[in-house]
RONUPA-682476 format. One record per residue (C-alpha): residue number from 1; x, y, z. Coordinates in Angstrom, 2 decimals. Layout:
<nulos>
> NUM; X; Y; Z
...
</nulos>
This chain:
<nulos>
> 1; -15.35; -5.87; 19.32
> 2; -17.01; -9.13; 19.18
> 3; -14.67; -12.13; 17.46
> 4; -11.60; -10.21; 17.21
> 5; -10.65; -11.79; 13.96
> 6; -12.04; -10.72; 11.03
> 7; -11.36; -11.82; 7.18
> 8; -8.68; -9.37; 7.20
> 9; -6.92; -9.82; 10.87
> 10; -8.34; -7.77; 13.94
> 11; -9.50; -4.19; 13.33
> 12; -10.64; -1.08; 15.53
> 13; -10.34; 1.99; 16.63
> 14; -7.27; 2.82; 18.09
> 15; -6.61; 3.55; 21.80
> 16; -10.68; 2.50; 21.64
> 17; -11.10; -1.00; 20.64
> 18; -7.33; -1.81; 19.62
> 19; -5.11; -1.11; 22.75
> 20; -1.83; -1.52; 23.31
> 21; -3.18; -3.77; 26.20
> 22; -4.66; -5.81; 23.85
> 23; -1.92; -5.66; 20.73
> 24; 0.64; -7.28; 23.27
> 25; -1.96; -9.91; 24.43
> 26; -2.28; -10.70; 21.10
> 27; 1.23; -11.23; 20.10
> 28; 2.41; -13.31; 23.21
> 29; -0.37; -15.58; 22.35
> 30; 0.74; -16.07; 18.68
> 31; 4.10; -16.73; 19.67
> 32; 2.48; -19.18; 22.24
> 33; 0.27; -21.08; 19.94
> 34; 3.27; -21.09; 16.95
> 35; 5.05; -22.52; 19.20
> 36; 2.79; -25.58; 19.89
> 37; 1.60; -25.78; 16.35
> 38; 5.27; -26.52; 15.71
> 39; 6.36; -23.41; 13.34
> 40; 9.58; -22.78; 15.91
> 41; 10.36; -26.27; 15.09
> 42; 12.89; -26.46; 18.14
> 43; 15.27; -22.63; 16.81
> 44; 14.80; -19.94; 18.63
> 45; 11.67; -18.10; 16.46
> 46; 11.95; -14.50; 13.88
> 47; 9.21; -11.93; 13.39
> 48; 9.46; -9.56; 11.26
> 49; 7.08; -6.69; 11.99
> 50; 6.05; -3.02; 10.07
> 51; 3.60; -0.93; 9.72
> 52; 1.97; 2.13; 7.77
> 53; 2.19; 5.46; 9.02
> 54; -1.15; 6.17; 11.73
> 55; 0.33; 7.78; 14.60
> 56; -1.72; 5.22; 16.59
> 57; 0.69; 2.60; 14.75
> 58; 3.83; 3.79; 16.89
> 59; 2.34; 2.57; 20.05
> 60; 0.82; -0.06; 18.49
> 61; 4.15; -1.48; 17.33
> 62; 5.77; -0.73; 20.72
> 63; 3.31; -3.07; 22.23
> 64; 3.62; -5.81; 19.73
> 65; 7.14; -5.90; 19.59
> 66; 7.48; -6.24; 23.20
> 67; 4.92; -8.79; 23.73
> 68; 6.60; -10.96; 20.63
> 69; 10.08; -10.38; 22.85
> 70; 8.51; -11.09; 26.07
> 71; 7.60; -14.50; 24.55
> 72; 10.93; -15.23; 23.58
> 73; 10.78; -14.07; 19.26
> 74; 13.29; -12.01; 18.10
> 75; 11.89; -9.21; 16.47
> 76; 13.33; -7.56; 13.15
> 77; 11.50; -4.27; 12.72
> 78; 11.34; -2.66; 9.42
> 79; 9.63; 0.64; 9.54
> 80; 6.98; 1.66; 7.54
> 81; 6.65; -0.49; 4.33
> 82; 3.01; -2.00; 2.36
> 83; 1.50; -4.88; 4.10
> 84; 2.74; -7.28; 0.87
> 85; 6.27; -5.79; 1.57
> 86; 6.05; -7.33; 5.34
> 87; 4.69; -10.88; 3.42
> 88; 7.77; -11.04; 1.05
> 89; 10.19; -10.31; 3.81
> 90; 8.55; -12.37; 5.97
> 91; 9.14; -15.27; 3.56
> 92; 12.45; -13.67; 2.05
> 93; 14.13; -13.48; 5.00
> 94; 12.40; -17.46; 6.32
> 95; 11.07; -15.68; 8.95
> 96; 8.56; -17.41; 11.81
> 97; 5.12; -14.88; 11.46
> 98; 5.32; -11.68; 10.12
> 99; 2.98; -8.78; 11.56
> 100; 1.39; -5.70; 9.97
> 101; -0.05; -2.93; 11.66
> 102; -2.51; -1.22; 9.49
> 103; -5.92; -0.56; 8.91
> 104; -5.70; -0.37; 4.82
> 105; -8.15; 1.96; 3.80
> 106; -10.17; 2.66; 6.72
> 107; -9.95; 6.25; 8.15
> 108; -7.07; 7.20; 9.97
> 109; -8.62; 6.56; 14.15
> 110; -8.89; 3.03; 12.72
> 111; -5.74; 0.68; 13.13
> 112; -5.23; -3.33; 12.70
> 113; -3.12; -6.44; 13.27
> 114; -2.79; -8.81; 10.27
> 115; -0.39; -11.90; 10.92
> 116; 1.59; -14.22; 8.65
> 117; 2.89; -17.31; 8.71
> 118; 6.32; -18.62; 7.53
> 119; 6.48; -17.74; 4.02
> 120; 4.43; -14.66; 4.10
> 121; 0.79; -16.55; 3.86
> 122; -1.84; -15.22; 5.94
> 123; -2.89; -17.55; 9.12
> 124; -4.86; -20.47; 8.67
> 125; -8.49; -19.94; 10.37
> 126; -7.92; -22.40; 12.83
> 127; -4.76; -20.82; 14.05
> 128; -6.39; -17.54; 14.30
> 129; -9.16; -19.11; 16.45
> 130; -6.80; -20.69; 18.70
> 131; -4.47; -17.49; 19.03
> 132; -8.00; -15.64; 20.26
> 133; -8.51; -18.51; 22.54
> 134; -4.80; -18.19; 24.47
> 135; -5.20; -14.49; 24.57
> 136; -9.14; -14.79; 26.17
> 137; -7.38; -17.72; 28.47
> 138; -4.30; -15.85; 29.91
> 139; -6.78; -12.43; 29.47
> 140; -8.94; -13.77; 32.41
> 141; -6.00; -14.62; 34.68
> 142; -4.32; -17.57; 33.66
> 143; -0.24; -17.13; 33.97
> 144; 2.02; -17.26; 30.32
> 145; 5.23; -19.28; 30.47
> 146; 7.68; -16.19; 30.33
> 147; 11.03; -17.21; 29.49
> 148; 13.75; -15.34; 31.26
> 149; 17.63; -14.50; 30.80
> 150; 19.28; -15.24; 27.28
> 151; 15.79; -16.79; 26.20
> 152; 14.09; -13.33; 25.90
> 153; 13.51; -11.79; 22.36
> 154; 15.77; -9.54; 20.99
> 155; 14.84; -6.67; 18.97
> 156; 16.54; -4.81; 16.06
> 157; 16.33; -2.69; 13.20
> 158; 16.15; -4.03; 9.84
> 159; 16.47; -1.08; 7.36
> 160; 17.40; -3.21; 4.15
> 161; 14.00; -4.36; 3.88
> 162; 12.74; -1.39; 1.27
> 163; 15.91; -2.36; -0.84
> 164; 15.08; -5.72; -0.75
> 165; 11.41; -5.23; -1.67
> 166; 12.30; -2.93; -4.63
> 167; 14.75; -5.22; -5.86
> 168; 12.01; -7.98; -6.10
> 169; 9.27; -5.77; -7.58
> 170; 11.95; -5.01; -10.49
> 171; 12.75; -8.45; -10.77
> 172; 9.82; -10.08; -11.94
> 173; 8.54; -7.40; -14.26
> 174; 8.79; -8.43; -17.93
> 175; 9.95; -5.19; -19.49
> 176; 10.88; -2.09; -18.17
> 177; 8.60; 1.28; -18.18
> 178; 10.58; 3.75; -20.15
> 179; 9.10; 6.62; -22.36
> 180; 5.80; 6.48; -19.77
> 181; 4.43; 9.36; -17.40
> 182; 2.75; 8.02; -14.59
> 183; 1.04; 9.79; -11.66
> 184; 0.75; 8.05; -8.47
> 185; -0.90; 7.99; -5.73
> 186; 0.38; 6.75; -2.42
> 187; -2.93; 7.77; -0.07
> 188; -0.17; 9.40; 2.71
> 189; 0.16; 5.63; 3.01
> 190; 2.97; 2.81; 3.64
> 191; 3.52; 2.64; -0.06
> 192; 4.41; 6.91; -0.01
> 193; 8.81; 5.90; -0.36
> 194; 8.19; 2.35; -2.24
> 195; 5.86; 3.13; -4.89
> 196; 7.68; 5.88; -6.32
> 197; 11.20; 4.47; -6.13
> 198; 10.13; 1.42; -7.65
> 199; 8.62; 3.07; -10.94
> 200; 11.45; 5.27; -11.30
> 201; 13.93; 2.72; -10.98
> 202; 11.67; 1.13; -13.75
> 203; 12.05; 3.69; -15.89
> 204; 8.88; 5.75; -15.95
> 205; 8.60; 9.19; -14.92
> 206; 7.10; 9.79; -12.28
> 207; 4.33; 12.29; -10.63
> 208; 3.70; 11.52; -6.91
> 209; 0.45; 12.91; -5.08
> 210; -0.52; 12.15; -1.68
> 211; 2.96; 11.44; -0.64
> 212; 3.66; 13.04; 2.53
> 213; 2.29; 11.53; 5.47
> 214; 2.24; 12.84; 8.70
> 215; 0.52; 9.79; 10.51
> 216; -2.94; 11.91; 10.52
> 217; -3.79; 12.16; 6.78
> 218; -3.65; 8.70; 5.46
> 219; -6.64; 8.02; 2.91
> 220; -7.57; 11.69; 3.91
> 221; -9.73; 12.88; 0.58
> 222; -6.73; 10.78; -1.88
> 223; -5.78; 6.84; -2.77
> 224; -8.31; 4.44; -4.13
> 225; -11.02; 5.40; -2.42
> 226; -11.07; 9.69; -3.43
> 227; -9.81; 8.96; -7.29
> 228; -10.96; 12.61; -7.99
> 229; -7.55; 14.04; -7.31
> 230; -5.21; 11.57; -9.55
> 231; -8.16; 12.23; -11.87
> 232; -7.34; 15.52; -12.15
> 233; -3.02; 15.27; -11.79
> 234; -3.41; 12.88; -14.62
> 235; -4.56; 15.49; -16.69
> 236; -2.99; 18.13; -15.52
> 237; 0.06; 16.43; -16.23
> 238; -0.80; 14.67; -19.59
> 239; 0.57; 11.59; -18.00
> 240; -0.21; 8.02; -20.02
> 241; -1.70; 6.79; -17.06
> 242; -2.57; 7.11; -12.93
> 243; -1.85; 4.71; -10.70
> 244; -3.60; 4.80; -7.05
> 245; -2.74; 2.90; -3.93
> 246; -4.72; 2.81; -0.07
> 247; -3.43; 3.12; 3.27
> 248; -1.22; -0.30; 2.98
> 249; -1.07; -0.61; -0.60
> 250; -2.39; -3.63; -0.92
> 251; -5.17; -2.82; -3.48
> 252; -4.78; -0.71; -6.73
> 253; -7.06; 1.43; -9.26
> 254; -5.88; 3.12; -12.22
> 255; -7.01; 5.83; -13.87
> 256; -6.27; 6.24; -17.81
> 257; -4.92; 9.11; -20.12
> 258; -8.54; 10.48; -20.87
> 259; -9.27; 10.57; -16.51
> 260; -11.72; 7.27; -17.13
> 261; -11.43; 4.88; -13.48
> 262; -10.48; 1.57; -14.62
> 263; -11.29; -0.98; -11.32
> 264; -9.81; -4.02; -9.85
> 265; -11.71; -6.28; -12.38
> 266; -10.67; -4.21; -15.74
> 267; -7.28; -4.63; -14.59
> 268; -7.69; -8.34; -14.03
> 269; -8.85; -8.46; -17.65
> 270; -6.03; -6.96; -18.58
> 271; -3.21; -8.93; -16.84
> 272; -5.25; -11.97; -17.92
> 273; -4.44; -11.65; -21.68
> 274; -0.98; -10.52; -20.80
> 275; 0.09; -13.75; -18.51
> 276; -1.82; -15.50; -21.36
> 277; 0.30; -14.29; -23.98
> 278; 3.41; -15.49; -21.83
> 279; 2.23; -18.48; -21.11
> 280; 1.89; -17.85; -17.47
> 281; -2.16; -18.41; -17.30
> 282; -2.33; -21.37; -15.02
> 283; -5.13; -23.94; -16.31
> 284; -6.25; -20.40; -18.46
> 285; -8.12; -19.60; -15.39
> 286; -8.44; -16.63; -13.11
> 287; -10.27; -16.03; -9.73
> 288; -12.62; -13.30; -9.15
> 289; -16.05; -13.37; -6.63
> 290; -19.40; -13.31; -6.61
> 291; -19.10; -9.06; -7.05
> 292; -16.98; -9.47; -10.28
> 293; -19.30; -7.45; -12.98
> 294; -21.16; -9.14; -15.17
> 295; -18.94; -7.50; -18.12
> 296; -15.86; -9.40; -16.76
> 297; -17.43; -12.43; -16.97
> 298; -18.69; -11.94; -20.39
> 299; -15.14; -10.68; -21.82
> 300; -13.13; -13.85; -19.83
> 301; -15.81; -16.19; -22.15
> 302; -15.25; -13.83; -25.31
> 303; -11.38; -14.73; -24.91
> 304; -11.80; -18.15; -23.62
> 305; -10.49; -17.75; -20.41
> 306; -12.09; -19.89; -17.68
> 307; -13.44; -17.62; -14.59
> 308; -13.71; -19.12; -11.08
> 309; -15.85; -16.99; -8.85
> 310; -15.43; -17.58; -5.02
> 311; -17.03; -15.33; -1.76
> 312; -16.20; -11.72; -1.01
> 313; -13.02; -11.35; 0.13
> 314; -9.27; -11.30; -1.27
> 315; -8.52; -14.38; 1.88
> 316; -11.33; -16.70; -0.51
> 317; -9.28; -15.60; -3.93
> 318; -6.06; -16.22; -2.29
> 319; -7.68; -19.75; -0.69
> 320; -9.05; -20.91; -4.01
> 321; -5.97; -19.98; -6.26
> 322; -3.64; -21.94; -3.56
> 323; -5.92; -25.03; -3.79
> 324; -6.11; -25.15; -7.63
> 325; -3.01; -23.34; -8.18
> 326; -4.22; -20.69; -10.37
> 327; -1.73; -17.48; -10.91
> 328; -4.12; -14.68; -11.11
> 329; -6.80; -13.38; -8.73
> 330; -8.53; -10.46; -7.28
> 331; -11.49; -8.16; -6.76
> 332; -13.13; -4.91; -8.19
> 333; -11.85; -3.22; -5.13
> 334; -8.16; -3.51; -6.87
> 335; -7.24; -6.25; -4.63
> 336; -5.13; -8.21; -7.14
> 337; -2.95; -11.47; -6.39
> 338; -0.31; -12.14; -8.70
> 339; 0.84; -15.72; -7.18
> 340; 3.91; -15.94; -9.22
> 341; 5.39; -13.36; -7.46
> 342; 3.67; -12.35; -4.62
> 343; 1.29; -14.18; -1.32
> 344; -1.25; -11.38; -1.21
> 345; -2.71; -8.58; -2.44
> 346; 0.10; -5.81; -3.78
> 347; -0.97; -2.63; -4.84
> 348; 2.53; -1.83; -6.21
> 349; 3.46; -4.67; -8.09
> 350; -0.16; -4.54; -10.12
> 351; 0.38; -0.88; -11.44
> 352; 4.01; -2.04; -12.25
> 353; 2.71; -4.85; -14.17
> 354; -0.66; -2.94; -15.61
> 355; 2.19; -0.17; -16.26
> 356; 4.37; -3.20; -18.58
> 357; 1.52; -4.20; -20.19
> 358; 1.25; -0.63; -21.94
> 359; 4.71; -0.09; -22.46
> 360; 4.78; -3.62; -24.30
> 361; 2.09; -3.21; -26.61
> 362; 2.34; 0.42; -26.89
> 363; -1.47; 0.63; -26.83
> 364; -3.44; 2.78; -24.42
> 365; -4.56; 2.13; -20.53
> 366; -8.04; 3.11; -22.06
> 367; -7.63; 0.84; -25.50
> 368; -6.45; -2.24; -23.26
> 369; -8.94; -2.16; -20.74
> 370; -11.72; -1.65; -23.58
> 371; -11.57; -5.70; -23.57
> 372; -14.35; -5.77; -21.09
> 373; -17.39; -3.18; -21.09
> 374; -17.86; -2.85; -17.54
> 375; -22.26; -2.79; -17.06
> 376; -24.23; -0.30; -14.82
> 377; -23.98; -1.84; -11.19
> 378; -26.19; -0.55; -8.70
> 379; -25.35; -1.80; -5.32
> 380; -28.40; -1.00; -2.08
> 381; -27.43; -1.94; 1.40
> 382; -31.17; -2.59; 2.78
> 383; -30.70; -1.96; 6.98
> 384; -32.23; -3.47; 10.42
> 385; -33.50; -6.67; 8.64
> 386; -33.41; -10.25; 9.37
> 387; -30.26; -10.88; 7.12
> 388; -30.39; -14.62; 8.33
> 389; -33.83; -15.31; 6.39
> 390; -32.51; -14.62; 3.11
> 391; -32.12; -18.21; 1.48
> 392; -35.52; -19.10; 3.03
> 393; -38.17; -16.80; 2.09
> 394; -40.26; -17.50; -0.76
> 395; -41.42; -14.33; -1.35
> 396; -38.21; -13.21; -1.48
> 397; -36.50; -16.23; -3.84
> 398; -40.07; -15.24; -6.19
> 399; -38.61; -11.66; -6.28
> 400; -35.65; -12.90; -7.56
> 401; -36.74; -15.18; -10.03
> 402; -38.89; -12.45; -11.42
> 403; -35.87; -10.06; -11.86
> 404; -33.63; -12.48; -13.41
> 405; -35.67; -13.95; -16.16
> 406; -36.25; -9.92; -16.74
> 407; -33.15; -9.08; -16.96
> 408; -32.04; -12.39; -19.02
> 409; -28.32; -12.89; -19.64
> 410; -27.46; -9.45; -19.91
> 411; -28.09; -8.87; -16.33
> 412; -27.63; -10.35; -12.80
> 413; -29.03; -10.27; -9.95
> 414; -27.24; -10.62; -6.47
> 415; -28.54; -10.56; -3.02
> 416; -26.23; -11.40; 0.14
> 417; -26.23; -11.10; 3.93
> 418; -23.74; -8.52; 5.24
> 419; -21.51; -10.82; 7.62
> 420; -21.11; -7.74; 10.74
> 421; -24.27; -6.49; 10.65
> 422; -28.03; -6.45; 10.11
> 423; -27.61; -5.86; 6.65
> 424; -28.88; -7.11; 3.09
> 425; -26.97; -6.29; 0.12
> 426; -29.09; -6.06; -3.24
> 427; -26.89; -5.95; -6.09
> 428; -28.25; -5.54; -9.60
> 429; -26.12; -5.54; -13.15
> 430; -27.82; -4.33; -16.71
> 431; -27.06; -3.12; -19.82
> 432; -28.87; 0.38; -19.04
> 433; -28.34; 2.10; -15.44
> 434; -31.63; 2.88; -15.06
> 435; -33.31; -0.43; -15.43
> 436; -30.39; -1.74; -12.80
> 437; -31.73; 0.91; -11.07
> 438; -35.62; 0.52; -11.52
> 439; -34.80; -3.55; -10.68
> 440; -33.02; -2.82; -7.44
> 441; -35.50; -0.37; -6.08
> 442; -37.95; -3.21; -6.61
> 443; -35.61; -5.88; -4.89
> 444; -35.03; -3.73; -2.22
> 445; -38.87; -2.87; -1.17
> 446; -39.36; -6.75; -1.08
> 447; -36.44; -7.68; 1.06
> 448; -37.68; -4.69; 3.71
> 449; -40.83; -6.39; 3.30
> 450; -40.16; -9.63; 3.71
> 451; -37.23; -9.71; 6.29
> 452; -38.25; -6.26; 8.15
</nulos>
């Protein structure tokens, strides 16, 4: 697998790439490096681990919980719940690290390991590079410090953790959902007992799709990433408005009474106005990246809102809005940070609060998110190319130039190494698909050109 850390904790196949072998490994040499980076701070340390519901995720916890025991942690399992349900208990109940087994909207073979630290943030770099380091260390032979007798783990189940999750989701909304029909869709994911209990104890009515998981079907043909079928329910159903989750339920898309997607930066726009009506729109700013359409950037400076753009990746959002302490992030992916009330990405508690926003105003899903026009994006991955030349060729920076004063400032123009592979990404925004499309064709021949 290469660096086992990724920008969203270690990811593989199953059984393949991700053993059990390798799952214990891993957790011993958390505990180990936690414990010299001072987290235990001299008490005897708490994990609180959970997963979503892959088959391969049974083993998979089996192995982490007994490496995290082996190493002296207690261990307070709690079943399968969303990956920002394990960060609020993990900070909830002042827990050491917190552990999620999941593989979010990857295919079902796929599985992962994403750790948190006390309070339910997501590991510093540094820490991750030094937990891969112990585990390659005591991989190759060298001996772990075991302790022994009353100084082993000890393992139980917590079941009061989906209470206590619910309980805080219907906490912090600021009005209740009542007299709104809501599909949702829970993938066959961790979020298939939350989601639904949490809007109904809201008040809405609720239709649930893709709600019975077997540990084979998760993000089989249904959650974020297949909207056709919510599409359709919505419909069907006459519902005010769809909400759609993945395999962990950390991201969310919606879909609105007329079956129109509305993505991760629509809904941004959305909870923008609404925390700035409430006064709750630190330094009126919100965080998107570099793959934020062009449209979101032009309705944030219609409404005066400040936008802060940062790399690809909800670990950048969450990185700039700690530093600056801004209260609202995401992506167009439906990764959406509310920092008020939550220390990552949560798929739930975004449709709960894009959910509010209607019931407040008693406008649409489709009238609020009509505050941005979202342009034509056409997106070409451009394969087996020498990704690292892109910010020196000059043919390639002339390409550029070209398209950009063409397109003026009702387009943009976006080119960017993949980070795992031999991959350029050409990105191109207009007000008309087919000149995005016309542009990018063009951008794309040059890169093979130039970096082929």
């Amino acid at each position: 697998m290469g660096r086992l850390f990724g920008t969203d904790g270690v990811r593989g196949v199953a059984n393949a790439d991700l053993t059990a072998e390798l799952a214990l490994g891993l957790s011993v040499a958390a505990a180990h490096v936690l414990a010299e980076a001072g987290t235990f701070e001299g008490h005897k340390p708490v994990a609180v681990v959970g997963r979503d519901p892959r088959a391969s995720g049974e083993f998979l916890e089996a192995a982490v919980v007994a490496g995290l025991a082996s190493a002296g942690v207690d261990v307070l399992r709690v079943g399968v719940l969303p990956t920002p349900a394990v960060a609020y208990l993990t900070g909830a109940l002042g827990a050491d690290l917190g552990v999620m087994l999941s593989a979010s909207h990857n295919p079902m073979p796929d599985n992962g390991i994403k750790l948190f630290a006390r309070g339910g943030h997501k590991l510093a770099d540094e820490l991750e590079d030094r937990i891969e380091s112990v585990y390659d260390e005591h991989r190759t032979g060298a001996p772990w410090d075991r302790p022994t007798g009353a100084g082993v783990g000890r393992v139980r189940e917590y079941d009061e953790g989906f209470d206590q999750y619910v309980a805080h989701l219907i906490a912090v909304l600021p009005n209740r959902l009542d007299g709104l029909k809501i599909v949702l869709d829970e993938a066959h994911g961790a979020a298939a007992r939350v989601s639904p209990e949490a809007f109904a104890r809201a008040g809405a009515e609720v239709i649930t799709i893709g709600a019975q998981p077997d540990g084979l079907n998760i993000n089989d043909g249904c959650g974020s990433t297949h909207l056709d079928l919510i599409k359709a329910a919505v419909h069907d159903h006459g519902a005010d408005l769809g909400i759609a989750h993945d395999g962990d339920a950390d991201r969310c898309l919606a879909v609105d009474h007329l079956g129109n997607e509305v993505d991760g930066d629509q809904i941004l726009a959305v909870l923008a106005l609404a925390l700035r009506e409430a006064d709750r729109l630190r330094k009126n700013t919100v965080v998107g990246t570099v793959m934020s359409n062009l449209g979101f950037k032009l309705a944030m400076e219609r409404e005066g809102i400040d936008l802060v753009q940062t790399g690809v990746g909800d670990r950048y959002v969450l990185e700039s809005m700690k530093e600056h302490g801004y209260a609202l992030g995401g992506e167009q992916s439906g990764h959406v940070i509310i920092l008020d009330h939550a220390t990552t990405g949560d798929g739930t508690l975004t449709g709960l609060m894009l959910a509010a926003r209607v019931a407040s105003t008693g406008r649409s899903l489709a009238e609020l998110s009509a505050v941005m026009e979202r342009l034509p994006q056409i997106l070409i991955n451009v394969r087996d190319v020498d990704r690292s030349r892109v910010e020196s060729s000059t043919e390639l920076a002339a390409a550029v130039a070209e398209a950009e004063a063409e397109l003026g400032t009702t387009g943009r123009v976006l080119l960017r190494p993949s980070g795992t592979e031999p991959v350029v990404r050409v990105m191109v925004e207009a007000a008309d698909i087919d000149h995005a499309r016309s542009v990018a064709s063009r951008l794309a021949d040059v890169v093979k050109s130039a970096l082929g």
